[in-house]
Each structure stands twice: as structure tokens, then as C-alpha cells.
C-alpha positions in Angstrom: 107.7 84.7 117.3 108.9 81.3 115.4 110.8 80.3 112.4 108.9 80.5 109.6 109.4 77.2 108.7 108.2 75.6 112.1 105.1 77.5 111.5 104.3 76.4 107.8 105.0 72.8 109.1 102.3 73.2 112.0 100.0 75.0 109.2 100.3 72.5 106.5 99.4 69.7 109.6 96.5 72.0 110.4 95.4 72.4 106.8 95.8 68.4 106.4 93.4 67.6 109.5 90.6 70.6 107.9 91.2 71.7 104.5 88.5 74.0 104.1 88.1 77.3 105.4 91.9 78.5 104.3 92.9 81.7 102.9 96.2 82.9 101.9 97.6 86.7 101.3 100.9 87.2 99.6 102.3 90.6 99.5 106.1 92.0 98.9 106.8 95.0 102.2 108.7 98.1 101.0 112.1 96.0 101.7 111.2 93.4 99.1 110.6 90.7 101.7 107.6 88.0 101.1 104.3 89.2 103.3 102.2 85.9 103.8 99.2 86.1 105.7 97.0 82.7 106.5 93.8 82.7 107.7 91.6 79.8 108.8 88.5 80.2 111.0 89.6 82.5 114.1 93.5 81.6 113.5 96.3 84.2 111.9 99.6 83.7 110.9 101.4 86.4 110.1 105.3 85.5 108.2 107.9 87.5 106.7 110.6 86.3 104.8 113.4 86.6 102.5 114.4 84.1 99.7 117.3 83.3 100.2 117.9 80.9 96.8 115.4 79.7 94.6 115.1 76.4 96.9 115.0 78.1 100.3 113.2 80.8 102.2 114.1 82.1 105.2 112.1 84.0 108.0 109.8 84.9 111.0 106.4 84.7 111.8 103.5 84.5 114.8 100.3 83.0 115.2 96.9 85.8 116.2 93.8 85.7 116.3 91.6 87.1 113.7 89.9 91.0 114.9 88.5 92.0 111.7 86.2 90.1 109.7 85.5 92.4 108.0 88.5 92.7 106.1 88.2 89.5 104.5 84.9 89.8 103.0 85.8 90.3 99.5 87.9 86.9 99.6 85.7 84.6 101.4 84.9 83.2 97.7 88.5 82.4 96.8 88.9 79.3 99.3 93.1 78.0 99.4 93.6 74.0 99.1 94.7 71.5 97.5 92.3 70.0 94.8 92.6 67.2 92.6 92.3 67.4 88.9 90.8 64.5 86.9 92.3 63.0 83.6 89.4 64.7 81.6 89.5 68.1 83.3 93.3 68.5 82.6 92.3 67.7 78.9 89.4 69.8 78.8 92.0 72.7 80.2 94.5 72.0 77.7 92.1 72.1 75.2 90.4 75.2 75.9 93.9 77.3 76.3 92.4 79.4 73.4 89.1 79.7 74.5 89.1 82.4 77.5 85.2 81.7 78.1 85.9 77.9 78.0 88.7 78.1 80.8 87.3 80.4 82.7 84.4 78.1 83.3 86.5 75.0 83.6 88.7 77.1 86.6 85.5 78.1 87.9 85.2 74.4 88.2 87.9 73.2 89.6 88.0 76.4 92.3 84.6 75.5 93.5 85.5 72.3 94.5 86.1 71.8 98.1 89.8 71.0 99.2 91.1 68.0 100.4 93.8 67.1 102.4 96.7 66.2 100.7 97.5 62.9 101.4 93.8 61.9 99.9 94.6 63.0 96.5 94.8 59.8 94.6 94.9 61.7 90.6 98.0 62.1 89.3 97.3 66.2 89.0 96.4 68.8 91.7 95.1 72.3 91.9 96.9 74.3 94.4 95.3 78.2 95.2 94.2 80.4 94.7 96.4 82.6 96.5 95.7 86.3 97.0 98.1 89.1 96.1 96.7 92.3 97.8 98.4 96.0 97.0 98.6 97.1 100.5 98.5 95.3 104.0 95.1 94.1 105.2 94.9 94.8 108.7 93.4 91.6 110.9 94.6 92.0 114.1 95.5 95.3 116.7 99.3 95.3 117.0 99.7 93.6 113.5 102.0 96.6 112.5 104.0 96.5 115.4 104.7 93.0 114.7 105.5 93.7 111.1 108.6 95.7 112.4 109.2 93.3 114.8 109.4 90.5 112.3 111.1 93.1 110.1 113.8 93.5 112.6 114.3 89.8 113.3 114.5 88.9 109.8 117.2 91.7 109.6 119.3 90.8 112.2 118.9 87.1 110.8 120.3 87.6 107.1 123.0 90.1 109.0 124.0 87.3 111.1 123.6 84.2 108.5 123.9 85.7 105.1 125.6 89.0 104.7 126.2 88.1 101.1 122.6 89.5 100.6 122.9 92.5 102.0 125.4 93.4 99.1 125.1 94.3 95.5 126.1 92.3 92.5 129.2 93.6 90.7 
């Protein structure tokens, strides 16, 4: 178990060095903490977290491997990265703001391209996502619940420690 934020620095590296093949899972736990799951290839990170301002999050996570394929199935077509966005696509977009069947294709579009690592984005606009926002956990590896609480715990015992401010309510 790491800091979330050493782990989304070795993940962004990662995603940088091979862009494609990327999925990400955000879901809020019954505490109101952030759920992300990323998957690429065989690799899982599982993080929790807590915001903490609007600027700052703070949290735990772990790296597994990936058990069940099978979960992900229905959002192998929805491929996370970071795509760039011509001149003319942006204008086409802002264009078509009223015309649902019109920007539906054109994000169609820009979703089918492949990502690309972020420092090769040379436009001046970028396409970040498609991020996934399921109802209820997807399991992906054995002891992923036990970890939850685990990282549950941790990130408990860290907002105790650090910022006990949080823990109260507003007057």
C-alpha cells in the first residue's frame, strides 16, 4: 500500500511510455470517499481517497493484477487517454452543441482515436476520457474487498491524524 499520489505519478509515467490499452473506473464508497480503479493490460491499481480541498486529494492505494476479465467486457470500447483535438474538430463541436446527432458523431470521432502520450500533443486542445462511473464495485482481483477496508482504514486513520477538521460538521 502507497500514497496515492506516488502511484498516479508511476501511472501517468506508465500511461506516457503506452497510452493505449487504459481504462479508468470512478466510483464514490458508502463513506463518500473517491473509488478509482485503473486498468491496463494485466496491471490494477486500486485507490481510495478523500478530497481534501478543491486542489488536493489525499489517499491510498495498491497495484494487482487483473483476475477477471470478464468483468471488463462491457468497457473494453471506452479506451482512457489523452487525445488531441484539431482547430476544425473543436469548431465543428462548438458548432454542433444543438445538434445531438451531429455531436454524438463528432465524439464518436474523437473517442475512436487512439491516445497518445501526453507530451506528443502538439494542438492547442486535448480530449481527456472517457472515464467510467459504475453503480457498484467491479470485482477484478480475489482479496480486492479486503483491501477496500484496508485502504478504508488507512485513509481513516490518515484524515484522523492530518485533518480532523474533516471529520466535523459545518456550523
Amino acid at each position: 500500500m502507497l500514497p496515492s499520489y506516488i502511484l498516479k505519478r508511476e501511472i501517468f509515467k506508465l500511461y506516457n511510455k503506452d497510452p493505449i490499452g487504459w481504462y479508468i473506473l470512478i466510483r464514490r464508497d458508502q463513506k463518500g470517499y473517491y473509488d478509482t480503479t485503473i486498468v491496463h493490460k494485466k496491471d490494477v491499481w486500486l485507490i481510495k481517497e478523500e478530497q481534501i480541498n478543491p486542489y488536493e486529494l489525499i489517499g491510498f492505494g495498491f497495484k494487482g493484477e487483473l483476475e477477471n476479465n470478464e468483468a471488463l467486457k462491457f468497457i473494453r470500447s471506452y479506451q482512457f487517454g489523452f487525445r488531441p483535438i484539431s482547430k476544425k474538430i473543436l469548431d465543428d463541436f462548438m458548432i454542433s452543441l444543438n445538434d445531438e446527432k451531429n455531436l454524438s458523431k463528432l465524439m464518436s470521432k474523437i473517442i475512436e482515436e487512439d491516445p497518445v502520450p501526453v507530451d506528443k500533443i502538439k494542438s492547442e486542445f486535448m480530449v481527456q476520457g472517457p472515464l467510467i462511473y459504475p453503480t457498484k464495485p467491479i470485482e477484478l482481483i480475489s482479496n480486492q474487498n479486503e483491501m477496500d477496508v484496508q485502504l478504508k482504514i488507512e485513509l481513516d486513520k490518515l484524515i484522523y491524524r492530518k485533518y480532523p477538521h474533516l471529520l466535523t460538521t459545518y456550523l
